[in-house]
C-alpha positions as CSV (number, residue, x, y, z in Angstrom):
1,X,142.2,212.2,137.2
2,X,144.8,212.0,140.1
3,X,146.3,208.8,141.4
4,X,148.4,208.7,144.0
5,X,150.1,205.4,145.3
6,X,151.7,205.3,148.9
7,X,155.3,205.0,149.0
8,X,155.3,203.9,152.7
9,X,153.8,200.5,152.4
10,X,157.0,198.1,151.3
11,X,156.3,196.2,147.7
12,X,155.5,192.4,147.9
13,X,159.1,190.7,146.8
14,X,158.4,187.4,147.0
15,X,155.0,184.7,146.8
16,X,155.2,181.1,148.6
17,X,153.3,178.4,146.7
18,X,152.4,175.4,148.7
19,X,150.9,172.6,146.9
20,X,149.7,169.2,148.5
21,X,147.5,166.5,147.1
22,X,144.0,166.4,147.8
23,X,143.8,162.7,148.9
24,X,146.4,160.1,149.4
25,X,145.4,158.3,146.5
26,X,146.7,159.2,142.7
27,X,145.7,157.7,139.8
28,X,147.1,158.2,136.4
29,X,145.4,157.6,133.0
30,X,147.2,156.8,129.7
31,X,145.2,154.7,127.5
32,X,148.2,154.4,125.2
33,X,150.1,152.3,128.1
34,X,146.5,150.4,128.9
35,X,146.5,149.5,125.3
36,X,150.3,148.4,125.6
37,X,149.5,146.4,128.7
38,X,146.4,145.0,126.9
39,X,147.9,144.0,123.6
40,X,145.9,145.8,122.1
41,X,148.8,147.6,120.4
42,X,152.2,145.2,120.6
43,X,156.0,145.4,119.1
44,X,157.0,147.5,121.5
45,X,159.5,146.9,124.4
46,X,159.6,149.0,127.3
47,X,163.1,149.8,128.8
48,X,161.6,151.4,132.4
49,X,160.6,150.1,135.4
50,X,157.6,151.8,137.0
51,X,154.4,152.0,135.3
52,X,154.5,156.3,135.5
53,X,157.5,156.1,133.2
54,X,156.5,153.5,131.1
55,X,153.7,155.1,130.6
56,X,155.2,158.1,129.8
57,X,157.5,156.1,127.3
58,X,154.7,154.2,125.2
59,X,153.0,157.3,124.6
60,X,154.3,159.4,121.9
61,X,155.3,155.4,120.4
62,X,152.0,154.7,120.5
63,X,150.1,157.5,119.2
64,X,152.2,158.3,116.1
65,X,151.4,154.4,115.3
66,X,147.7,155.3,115.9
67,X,147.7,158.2,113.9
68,X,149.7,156.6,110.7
69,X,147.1,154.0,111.0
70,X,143.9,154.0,109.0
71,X,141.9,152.5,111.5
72,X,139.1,154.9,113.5
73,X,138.0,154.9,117.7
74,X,135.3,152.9,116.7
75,X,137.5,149.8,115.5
76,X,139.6,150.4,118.9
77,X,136.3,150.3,120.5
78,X,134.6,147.6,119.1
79,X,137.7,145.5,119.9
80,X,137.8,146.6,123.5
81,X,134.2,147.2,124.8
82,X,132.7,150.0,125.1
83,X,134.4,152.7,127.3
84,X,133.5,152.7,131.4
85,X,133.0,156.1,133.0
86,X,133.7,156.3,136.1
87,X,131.4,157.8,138.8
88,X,132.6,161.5,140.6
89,X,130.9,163.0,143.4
90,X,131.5,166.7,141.8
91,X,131.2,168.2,139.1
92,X,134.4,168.7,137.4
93,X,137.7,166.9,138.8
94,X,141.1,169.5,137.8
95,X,144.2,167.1,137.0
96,X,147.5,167.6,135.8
97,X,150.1,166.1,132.9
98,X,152.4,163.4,135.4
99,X,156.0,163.7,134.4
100,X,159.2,161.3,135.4
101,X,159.8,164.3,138.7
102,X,156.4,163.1,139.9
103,X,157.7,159.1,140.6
104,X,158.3,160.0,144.3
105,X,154.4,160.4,144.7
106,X,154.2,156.7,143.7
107,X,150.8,157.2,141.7
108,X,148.6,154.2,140.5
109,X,148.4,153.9,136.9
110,X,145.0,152.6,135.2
111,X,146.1,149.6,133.6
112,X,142.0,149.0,131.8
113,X,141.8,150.7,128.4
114,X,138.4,151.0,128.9
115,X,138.1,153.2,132.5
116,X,140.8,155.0,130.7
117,X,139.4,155.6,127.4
118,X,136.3,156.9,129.3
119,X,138.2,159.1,131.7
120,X,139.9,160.8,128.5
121,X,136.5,161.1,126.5
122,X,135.1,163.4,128.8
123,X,138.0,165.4,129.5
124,X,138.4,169.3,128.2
125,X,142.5,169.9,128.4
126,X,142.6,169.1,132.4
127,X,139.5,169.0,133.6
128,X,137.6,165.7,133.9
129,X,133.9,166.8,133.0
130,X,131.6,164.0,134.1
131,X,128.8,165.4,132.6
132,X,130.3,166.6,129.5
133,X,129.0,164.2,126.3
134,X,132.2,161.7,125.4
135,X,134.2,162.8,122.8
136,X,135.5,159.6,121.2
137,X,138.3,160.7,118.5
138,X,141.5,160.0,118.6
139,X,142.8,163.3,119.5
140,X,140.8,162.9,123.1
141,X,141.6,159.1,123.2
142,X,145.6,159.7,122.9
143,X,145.7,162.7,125.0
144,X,149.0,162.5,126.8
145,X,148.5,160.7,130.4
146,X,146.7,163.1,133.1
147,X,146.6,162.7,136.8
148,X,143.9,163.0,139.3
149,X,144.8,162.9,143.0
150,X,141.1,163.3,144.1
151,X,139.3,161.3,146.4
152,X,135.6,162.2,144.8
153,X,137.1,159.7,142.1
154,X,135.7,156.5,142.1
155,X,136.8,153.9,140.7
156,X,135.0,150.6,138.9
């Protein structure tokens, strides 16, 4: 078998990526920081500002104190409520892991450990999956903070 290729046509050199949000509105989910804001988990002290790198900050804190603890989701649960899922008018919602680059986009961060704790359950890496059956461990619960910045979100 012969394959020829034609020299005359110049190679591609270089590929522009444009990325833009998909609504005005982004909303961050951490429940390690809603935990932190609840009291749910205390003897911590924050030393940032905004609540992107705060929550970026109480993380890995957090969740090594979760881990070395023997406690389960369900005692987390049954001292918070039962996690709220929030409605999406698709089927799967992509996100993406906020880091401290991302402050200019001033995002809202979930402060309820509950919305949060349900966002997270149904997640697969960073896709929100609203039909997807909740996966309440700890792994899924302390996932690090994920980002949506679509508008087919809705809130509670």
């Amino acid at each position: 078998m012969r394959v020829l290729h034609n020299m005359s046509v110049p190679p591609r050199t270089s590929v522009v990526l444009q990325g833009k949000s998909v609504s005005g509105r982004i909303v961050v989910f951490s429940l390690t920081y809603a935990m932190f804001l609840s009291e749910l988990v205390y003897g911590m002290k924050s030393t940032t500002a905004t609540p992107l790198e705060q929550a970026l900050e109480t993380y890995d804190s957090v969740r090594n104190c979760i881990f070395r603890s023997p406690r389960t989701p369900v005692h987390l649960i049954a001292k918070m409520g039962e996690p709220i899922y929030p409605k999406v008018n698709c089927d799967f919602l992509v996100g993406w892991r906020p880091m401290r680059s991302h402050l200019a986009l001033d995002p809202i961060v979930c402060t309820d450990p509950r919305v949060c704790a349900g966002v997270l359950s149904k997640c697969a890496g960073l896709l929100y999956l609203p039909n997807r059956e909740p996966s309440l461990n700890w792994e899924s619960l302390c996932a690090p903070p994920i980002a949506f910045d679509d508008s087919a979100l809705i809130l509670p």
